[in-house]
N, C-alpha and C positions, 0 to 999 in steps of 0.2 A: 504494500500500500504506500500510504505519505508520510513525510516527515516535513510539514506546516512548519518546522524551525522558528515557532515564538519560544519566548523564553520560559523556562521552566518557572513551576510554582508549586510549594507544599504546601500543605495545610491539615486540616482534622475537621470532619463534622460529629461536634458536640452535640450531646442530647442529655440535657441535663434535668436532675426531677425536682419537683417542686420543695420536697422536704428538703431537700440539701442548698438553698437558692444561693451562695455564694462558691460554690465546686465552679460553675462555667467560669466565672470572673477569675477564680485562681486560677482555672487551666488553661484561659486565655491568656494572662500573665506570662505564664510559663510557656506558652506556643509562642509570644514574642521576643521572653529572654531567651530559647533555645534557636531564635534564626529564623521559625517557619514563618511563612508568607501570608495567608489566608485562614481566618477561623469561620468556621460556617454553622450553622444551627439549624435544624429541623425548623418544619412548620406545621404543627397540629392546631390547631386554635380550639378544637371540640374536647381534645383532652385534657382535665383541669389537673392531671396529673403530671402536663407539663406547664412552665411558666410560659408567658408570652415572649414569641421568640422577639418579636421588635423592639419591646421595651429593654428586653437583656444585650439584646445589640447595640442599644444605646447605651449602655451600660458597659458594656463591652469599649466600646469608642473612647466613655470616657475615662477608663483604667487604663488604655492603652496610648502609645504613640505614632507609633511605626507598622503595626499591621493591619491589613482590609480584612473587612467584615466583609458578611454576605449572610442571608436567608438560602437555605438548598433544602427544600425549595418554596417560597412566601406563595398561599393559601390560595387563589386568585377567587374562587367563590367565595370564599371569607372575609376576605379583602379587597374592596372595590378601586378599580386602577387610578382613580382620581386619588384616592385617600395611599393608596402606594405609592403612586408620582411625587405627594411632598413627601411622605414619610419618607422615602429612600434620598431625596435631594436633600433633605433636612440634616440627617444622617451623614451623608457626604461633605456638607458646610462644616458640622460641627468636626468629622475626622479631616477635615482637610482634603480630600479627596479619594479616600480610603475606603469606601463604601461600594459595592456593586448589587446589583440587582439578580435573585435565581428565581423562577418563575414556574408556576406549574399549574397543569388545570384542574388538581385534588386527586385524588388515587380513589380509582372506580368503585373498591370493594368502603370505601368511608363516604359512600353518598347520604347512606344513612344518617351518620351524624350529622354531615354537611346539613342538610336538610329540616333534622330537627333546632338547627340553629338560624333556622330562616334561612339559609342558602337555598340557591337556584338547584334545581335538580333537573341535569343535563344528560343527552349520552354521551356516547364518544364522539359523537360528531360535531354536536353542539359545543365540548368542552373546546376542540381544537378550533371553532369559531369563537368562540369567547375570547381566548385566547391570545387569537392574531388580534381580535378589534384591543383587547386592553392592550396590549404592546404599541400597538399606532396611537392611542390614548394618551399612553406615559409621554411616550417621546413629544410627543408636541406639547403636553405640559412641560416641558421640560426645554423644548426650545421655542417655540413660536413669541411672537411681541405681540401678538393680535390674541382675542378670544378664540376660545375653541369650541366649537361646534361639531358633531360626532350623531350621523343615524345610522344604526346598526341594529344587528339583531338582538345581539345581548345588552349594548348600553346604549345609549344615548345622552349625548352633552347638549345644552343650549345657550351658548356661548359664556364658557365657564373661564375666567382670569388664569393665564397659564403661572406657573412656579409654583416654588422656587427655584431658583434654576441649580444644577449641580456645579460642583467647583471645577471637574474636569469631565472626560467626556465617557460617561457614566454607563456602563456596561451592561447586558442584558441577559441572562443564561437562561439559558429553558430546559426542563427537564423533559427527556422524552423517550421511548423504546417503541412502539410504531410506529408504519411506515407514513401515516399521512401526518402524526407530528412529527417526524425527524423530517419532513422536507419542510414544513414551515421554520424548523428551525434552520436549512440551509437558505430560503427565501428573505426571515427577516431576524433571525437572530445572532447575538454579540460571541455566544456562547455554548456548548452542551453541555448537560451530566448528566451520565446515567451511574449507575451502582452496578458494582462488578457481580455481587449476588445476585441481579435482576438479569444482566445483561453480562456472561461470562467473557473472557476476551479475547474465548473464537466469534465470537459472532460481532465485538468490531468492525472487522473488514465492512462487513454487509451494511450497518446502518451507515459507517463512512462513506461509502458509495451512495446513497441514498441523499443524505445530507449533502454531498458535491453536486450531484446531477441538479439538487434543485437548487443547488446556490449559482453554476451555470446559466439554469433555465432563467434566472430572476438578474443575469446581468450582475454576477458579482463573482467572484474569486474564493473559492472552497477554505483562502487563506484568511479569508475575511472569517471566519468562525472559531473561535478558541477551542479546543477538546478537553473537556473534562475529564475527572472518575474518580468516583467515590468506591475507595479499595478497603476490601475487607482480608483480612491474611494473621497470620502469628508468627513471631517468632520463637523456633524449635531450634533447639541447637542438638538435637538429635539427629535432626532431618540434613539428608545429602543437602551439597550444593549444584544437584544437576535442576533440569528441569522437571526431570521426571517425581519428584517432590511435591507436586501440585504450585497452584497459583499462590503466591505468597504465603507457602507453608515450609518453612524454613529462616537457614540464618540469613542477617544482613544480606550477605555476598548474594543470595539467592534471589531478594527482595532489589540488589541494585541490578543484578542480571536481567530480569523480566520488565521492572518499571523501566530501564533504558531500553529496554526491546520495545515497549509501548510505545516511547515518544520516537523512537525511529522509525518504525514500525508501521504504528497507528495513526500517530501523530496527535499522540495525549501529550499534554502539557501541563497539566492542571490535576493533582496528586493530592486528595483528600482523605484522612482515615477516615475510615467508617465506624462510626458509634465508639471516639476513643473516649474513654472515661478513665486510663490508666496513665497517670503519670508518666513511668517508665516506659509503656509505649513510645508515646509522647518524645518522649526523651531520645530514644533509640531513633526510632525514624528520622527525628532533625539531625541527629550528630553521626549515626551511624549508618545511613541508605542516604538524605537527600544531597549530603555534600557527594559524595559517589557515584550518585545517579548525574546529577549536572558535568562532573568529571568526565565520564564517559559519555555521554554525548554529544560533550562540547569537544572531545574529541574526536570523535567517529565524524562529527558536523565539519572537522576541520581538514579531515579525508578526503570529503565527498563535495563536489562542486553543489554550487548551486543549480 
């Protein structure tokens, strides 16, 4: 496949519970004193088992200095795009420009809740329309000088004041694993993630391709899409260092072998833990896989023309 050759990014998505309400804000801390790049958070809104991921992002922002936040992935039936427009530019001002945007249209099997909380009850067809109109939504709050005005099938504006405006030029990821959202997201999106659990990393290639064609078809460049993944794995010092070990089930070496095979690869750039709640994880992966992972690719990158 591709190697897209943006620059490399680590990070962890936290999922933190409500009994413990200051664990994210430590382990955010520690994601920015250990080097990593991006701290990201769930989006439940129907579970009062989790805290609310915005306001802990904002929270996040202000313990930190130096690392971007992100929702993976913000609620979009829960959350109406106008009221995500400021909340994510707001967010952005106050971290200086450290803020990005992950976007999703709810997970089909939690329509129920969605539902008993006053959300829209869509299918899949309706959600991936939702979807595209709040993305065209955000941005034009986001940059237009005039009102905005919007008739669609899920929202509608009548000439609503746009901003705040974000400090820099504010990024858009969308989560997705079928084929009619993965081409929306090569038509109008900044970003992808899916979850290596959901979507293991034979089956890459296929949605990559999916995601070019329609970035092509819409007049844009397959480069223009950042590659996520939210990775789930252990480290076993038991476990060989071949590949035949499974997907990040093993040491270090084994975890910098595969993640560089990704971004050379796949053309993932973008390196999330999945559900880390452990310190020493935490730990190992910044000091022990991502300075190694970037090593080797920025080698192999310096091989291979452009």
């Amino acid at each position: 496949m591709t190697d897209y050759r943006h620059d490399l990014m680590f990070g962890a998505l936290l999922e933190p519970p409500a009994g413990r309400p200051q664990d994210v804000l430590v382990l955010a801390e520690l994601m920015e004193a250990v080097g990593l790049d991006v701290v990201t958070l769930s989006d439940h809104p129907y579970w009062p088992e989790r805290l609310d991921t915005m306001a802990l992002l904002a929270a996040i922002v202000a313990r930190t200095e130096r690392i971007t936040v992100m929702p993976n992935m913000a609620n979009l039936p829960l959350r109406p795009p106008t009221v995500l427009a400021r909340t994510a530019a707001t967010l952005d001002i106050l971290g200086e420009g450290r803020f990005e945007l992950g976007l999703a249209t709810g997970a089909q099997q939690m329509w129920d809740l969605i539902v008993a909380e006053d959300g829209p009850k869509r299918d899949a067809g309706q959600s991936v329309e939702a979807l595209e109109e709040a993305v065209r939504i955000i941005r034009a709050l986001w940059a237009s000088d005039d009102a905005v005005s919007f008739d669609g099938t899920h929202y509608r504006l009548a000439g609503v004041k746009p901003g705040p405006r974000p400090v820099h030029d504010l990024a858009i990821w969308l989560g997705a694993y079928q084929p009619r959202m993965l081409r929306l997201v090569g038509g109008i999106g900044d970003g992808w993630v899916p979850s290596s659990p959901y979507l293991p990393p034979e089956h890459l290639p296929a949605a990559n391709q999916v995601i070019d064609d329609a970035a092509l078809a819409a007049g844009r460049s397959p480069r223009a899409v950042r590659r996520g993944y939210n990775i789930e794995g252990r480290f076993a010092s038991d476990a060989g260092s071949g590949s035949d070990s499974g997907f990040l089930n093993g040491p270090p070496g084994l975890w910098v072998e595969q993640l560089a095979d990704l971004a050379l690869t796949h053309g993932i750039s973008a390196f999330f833990l999945y559900r880390a709640e452990s310190p020493d994880l935490i730990r190992r992966f910044a000091e022990e896989v991502a300075p190694a992972v970037r090593e080797k690719v920025a080698r192999e990158r310096g091989n291979t023309a452009e």
